[in-house]
PLY file of the C-alpha trace (Angstrom):
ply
format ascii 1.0
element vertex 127
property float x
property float y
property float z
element edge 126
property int vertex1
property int vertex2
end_header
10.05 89.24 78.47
9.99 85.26 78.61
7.22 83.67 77.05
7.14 79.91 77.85
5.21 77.19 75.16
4.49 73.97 76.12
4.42 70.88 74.00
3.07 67.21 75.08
0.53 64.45 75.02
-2.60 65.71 76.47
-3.57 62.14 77.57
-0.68 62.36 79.74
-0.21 66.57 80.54
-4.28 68.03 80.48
-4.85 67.48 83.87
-1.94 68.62 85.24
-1.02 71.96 83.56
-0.92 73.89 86.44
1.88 71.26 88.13
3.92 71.76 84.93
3.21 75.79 85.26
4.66 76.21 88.73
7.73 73.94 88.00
8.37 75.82 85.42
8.16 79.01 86.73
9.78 78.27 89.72
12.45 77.23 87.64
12.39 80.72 85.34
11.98 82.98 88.54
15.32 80.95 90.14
17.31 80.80 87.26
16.55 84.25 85.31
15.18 85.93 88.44
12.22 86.93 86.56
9.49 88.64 88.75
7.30 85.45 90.12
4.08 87.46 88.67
5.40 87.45 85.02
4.06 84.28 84.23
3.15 83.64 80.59
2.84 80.15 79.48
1.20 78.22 76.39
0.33 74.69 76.68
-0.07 72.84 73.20
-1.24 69.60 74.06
-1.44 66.93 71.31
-4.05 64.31 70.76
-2.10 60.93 71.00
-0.31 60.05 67.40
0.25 63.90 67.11
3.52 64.08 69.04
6.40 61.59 67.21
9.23 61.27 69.13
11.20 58.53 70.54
10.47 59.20 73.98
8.21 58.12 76.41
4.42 58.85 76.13
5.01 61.80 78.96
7.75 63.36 76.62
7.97 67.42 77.37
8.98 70.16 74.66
9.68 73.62 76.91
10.55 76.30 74.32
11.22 79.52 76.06
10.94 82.59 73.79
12.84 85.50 75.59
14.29 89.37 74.67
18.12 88.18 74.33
20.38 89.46 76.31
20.48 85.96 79.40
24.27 84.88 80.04
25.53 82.00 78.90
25.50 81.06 82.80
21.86 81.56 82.74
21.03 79.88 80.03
23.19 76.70 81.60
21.53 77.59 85.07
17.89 77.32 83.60
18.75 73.95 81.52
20.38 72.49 84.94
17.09 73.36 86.97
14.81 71.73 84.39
16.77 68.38 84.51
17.95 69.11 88.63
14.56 69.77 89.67
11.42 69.95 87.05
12.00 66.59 85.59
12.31 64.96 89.49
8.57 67.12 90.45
6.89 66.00 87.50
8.26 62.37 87.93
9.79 62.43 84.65
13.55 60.81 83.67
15.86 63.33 81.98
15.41 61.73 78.76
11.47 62.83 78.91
11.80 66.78 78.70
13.61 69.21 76.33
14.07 72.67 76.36
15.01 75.16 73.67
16.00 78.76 74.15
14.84 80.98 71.41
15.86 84.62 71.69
14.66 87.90 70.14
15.81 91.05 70.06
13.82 93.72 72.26
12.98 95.28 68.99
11.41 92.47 67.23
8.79 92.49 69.85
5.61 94.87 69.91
3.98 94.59 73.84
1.45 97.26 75.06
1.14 99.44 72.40
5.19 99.53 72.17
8.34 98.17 70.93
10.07 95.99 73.33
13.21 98.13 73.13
11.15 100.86 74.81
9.20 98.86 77.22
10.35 99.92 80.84
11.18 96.57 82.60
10.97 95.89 86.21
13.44 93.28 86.22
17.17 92.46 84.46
17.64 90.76 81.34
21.36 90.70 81.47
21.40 88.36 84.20
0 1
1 2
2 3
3 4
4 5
5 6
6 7
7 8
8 9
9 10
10 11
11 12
12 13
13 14
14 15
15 16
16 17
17 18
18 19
19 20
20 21
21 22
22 23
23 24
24 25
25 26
26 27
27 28
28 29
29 30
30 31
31 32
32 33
33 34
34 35
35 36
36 37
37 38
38 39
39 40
40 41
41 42
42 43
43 44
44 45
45 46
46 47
47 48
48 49
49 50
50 51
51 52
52 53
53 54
54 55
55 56
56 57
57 58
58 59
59 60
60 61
61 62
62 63
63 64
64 65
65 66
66 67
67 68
68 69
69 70
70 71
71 72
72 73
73 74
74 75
75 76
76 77
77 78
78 79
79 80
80 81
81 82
82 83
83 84
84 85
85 86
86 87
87 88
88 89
89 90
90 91
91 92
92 93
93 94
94 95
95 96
96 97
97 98
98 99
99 100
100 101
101 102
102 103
103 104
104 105
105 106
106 107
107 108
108 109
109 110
110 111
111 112
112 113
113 114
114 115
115 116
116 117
117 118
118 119
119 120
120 121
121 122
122 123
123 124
124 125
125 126
């Protein structure tokens, strides 16, 4: 399971959620080889003043919540496309998007009625 939130300046990110969505995903299904229709993404877009950072006004905050169990070669593959290629097809700089990997045991999660440790996956975790 990857669950993807999205943090940034809605001035700047509410019209173009979908562009951000696909790089993104691209990005997820590449790196993690996560089936391209398991697409779950949050945007939390912030009215301007709500989002303090020393960064530009198009300033990014990815946080990808995941089942752990993603190689430390994943987890460098998936920060290496954000800056290689997201940041270059939103037209950001490196210095304008962050991303945080925040893993869960399967067991801490309850999906369809079950525990994530019993879920049936179509696709590896221990990529």
């Amino acid at each position: 399971m990857v669950q993807v939130k999205i943090s940034g300046n809605r001035s700047v990110w509410g019209e173009r959620r979908q562009e951000v969505s696909d790089a993104l995903h691209a990005a997820l299904v590449t790196a993690w080889q996560i089936p391209a229709e398991k697409r779950f993404h949050r945007f939390f877009l912030l009215e301007d003043g709500d989002l303090v950072a020393p960064r530009s006004e198009a300033y990014l905050v990815v946080e990808v919540v995941c089942f752990a169990g993603r190689s430390a070669e994943a987890k460098r593959a998936l920060v290496r496309a954000l800056f290689d290629d997201v940041a270059p097809a939103l037209g950001v700089g490196v210095d304008d998007v962050e991303l945080v990997i925040l893993e869960s045991p399967r067991e801490n999660w309850g999906i369809r009625g079950l525990a994530g440790d019993e879920l049936a996956l179509g696709y590896r975790v221990d990529v």
